[in-house]
C-alpha positions in Angstrom: -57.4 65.3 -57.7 -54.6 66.8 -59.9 -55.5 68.6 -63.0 -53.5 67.2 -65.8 -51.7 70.5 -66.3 -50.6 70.4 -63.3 -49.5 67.1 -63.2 -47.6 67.7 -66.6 -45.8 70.8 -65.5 -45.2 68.8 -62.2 -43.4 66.0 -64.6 -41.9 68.7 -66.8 -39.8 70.3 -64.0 -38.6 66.7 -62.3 -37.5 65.5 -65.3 -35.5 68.9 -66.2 -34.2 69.3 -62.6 -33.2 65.4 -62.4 -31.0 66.0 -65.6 -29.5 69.5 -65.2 -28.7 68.0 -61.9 -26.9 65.4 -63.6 -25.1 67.3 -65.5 -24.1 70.9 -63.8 -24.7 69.5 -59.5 -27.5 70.7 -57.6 -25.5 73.8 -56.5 -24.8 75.4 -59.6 -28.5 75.0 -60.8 -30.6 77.5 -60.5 -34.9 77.5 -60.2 -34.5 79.9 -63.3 -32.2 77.3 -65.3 -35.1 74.3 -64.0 -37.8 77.0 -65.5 -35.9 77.3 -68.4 -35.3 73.7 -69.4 -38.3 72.6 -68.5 -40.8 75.3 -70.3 -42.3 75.8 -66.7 -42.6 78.9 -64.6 -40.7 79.9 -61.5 -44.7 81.0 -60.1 -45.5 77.4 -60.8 -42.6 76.0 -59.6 -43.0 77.4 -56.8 -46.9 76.4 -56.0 -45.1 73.0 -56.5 -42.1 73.2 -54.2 -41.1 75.8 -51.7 -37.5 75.9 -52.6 -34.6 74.0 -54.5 -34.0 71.6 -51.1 -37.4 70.1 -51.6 -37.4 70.1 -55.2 -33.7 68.2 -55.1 -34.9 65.6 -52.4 -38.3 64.4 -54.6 -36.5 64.4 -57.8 -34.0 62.0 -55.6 -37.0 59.8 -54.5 -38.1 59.1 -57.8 -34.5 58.5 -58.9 -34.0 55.8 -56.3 -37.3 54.6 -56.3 -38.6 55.9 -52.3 -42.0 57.1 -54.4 -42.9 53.7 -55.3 -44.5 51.3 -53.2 -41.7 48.8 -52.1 -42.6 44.9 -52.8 -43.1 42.3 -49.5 -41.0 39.4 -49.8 -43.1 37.3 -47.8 -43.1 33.7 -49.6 -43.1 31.4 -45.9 -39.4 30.8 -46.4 -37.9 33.4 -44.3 -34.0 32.8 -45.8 -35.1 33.1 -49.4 -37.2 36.3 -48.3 -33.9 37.9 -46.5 -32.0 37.3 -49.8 -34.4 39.0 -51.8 -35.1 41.9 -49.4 -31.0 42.3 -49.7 -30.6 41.9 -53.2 -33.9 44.3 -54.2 -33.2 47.6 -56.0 -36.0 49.5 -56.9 -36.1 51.7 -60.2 -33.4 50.0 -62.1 -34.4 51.5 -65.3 -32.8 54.5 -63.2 -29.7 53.2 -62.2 -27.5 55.0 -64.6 -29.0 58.4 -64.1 -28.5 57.8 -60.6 -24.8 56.7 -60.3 -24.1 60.1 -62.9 -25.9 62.6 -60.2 -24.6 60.6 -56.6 -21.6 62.7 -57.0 -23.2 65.4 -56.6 -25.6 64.3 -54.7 -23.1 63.2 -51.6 -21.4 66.4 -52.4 -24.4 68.6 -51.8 -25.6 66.4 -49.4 -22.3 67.3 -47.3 -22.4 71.0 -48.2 -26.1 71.2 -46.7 -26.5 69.6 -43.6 -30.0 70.2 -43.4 -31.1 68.6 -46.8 -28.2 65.9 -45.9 -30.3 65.2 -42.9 -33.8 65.2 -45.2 -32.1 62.8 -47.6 -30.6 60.0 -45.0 -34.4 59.9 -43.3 -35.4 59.7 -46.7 -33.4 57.2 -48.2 -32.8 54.9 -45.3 -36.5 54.6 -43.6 -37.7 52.7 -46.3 -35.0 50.1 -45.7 -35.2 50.1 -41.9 -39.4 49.4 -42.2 -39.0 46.5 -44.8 -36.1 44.9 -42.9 -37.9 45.4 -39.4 -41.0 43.9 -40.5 -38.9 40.9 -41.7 -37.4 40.3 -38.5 -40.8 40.5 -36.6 -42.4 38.1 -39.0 -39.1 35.8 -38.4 -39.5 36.0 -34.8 -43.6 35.5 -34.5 -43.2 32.3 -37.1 -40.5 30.9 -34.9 -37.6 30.8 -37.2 -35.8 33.5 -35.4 -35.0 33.7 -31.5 -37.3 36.0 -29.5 -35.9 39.4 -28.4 -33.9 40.5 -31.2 -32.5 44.2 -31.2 -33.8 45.8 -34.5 -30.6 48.2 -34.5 -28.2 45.6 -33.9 -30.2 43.3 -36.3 -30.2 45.9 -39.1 -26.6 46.8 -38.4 -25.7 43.3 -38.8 -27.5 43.2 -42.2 -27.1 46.5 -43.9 -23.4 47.1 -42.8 -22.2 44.2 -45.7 -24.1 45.6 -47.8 -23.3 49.1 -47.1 -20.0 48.3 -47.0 -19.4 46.1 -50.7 -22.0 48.9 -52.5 -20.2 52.0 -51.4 -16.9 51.5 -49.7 -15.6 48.7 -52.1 -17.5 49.7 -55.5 -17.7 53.6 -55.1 -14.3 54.3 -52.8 -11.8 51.6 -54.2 -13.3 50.4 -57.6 -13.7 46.9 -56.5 -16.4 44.1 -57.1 -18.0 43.4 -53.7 -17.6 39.6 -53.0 -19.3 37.2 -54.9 -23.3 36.3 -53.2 -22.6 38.7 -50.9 -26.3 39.2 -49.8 -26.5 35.3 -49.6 -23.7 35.2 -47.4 -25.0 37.9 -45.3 -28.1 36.2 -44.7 -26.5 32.8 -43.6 -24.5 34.8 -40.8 -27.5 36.6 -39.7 -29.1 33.7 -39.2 -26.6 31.9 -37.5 -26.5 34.2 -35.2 -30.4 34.2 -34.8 -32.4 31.4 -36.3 -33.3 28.6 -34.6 -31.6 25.5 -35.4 -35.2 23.4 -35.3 -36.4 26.0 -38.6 -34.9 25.9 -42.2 -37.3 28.5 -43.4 
């Protein structure tokens, strides 16, 4: 169990990391500027993380959501489920703290290949389980075909989305198209769903 004061001085530090990340990049802030802003010790700090790296990639969790327990879209109706898995975005309320820090997030992230690494498990696992696990319901209730590569199924329905969130809205400025997750999940399954299943 974790004492309160612990768990204060745990929240404390996030919270003061998470902004002065925001605002200076993760590589030009120091554990002693975190200690500073957040009122916490370095020899706490340190009890709580073992360096910066870890620090960075759980204040990046929370930002994005990874520490919550994701929702199951599991409603019977396996095309209105794949819409929802594609549209969900966890920790909204967080959104515009984390389109300041992804800047400097991507740019750290490409400076340090090892937390780089760390942070693409992190982030994308979540993802690849919920969207798995969608597939293999689809397949055992018979809307899907049998057989299905998971790679070439996630591929097929993260690259879209990949593709209108970051290349169209973050490298060119553009909208991604209109219902693009809705699109996305009519060519997935007319690639894959069986033509006697609707749901």
């Amino acid at each position: 169990m974790v004492r309160p004061r612990s768990a204060l001085a745990h929240g404390k530090v996030l919270k003061a990391a998470m902004e002065l990340f925001a605002e200076r990049g993760i590589d030009a802030t120091s554990m002693d500027a975190i200690a500073e802003a957040s009122s916490v010790s370095k020899a706490t700090i340190y009890k709580h993380w073992p360096d910066k790296d870890s620090l960075a990639l759980e204040v990046m969790a929370h930002l994005y959501g990874l520490d919550e327990k994701p929702p199951v879209f599991d409603s019977g109706d396996f095309r209105a489920d794949l819409i929802a898995q594609l549209q969900h975005e966890p920790a909204m309320e967080r959104k515009a703290m984390r389109e300041k820090i992804a800047p400097h997030l991507m740019g750290y992230a490409s400076r340090n290949q090892a937390f780089g690494l760390a942070w693409r498990n992190r982030a994308i696992e979540p993802a690849r389980v919920a969207f798995t696990n969608l597939i293999k319901r689809g397949e055992k209730r018979g809307t899907l075909k049998r057989g299905i590569d998971p790679e070439v199924g996630l591929a097929l329905l993260l690259g879209p989305i990949i593709y209108g969130k970051f290349f169209l809205t973050k490298k060119l400025g553009r909208k991604p198209p209109e219902d693009l997750e809705l699109h996305t999940a009519n060519a997935f399954l007319a690639a894959y769903g069986k033509a006697s299943h609707k749901g």
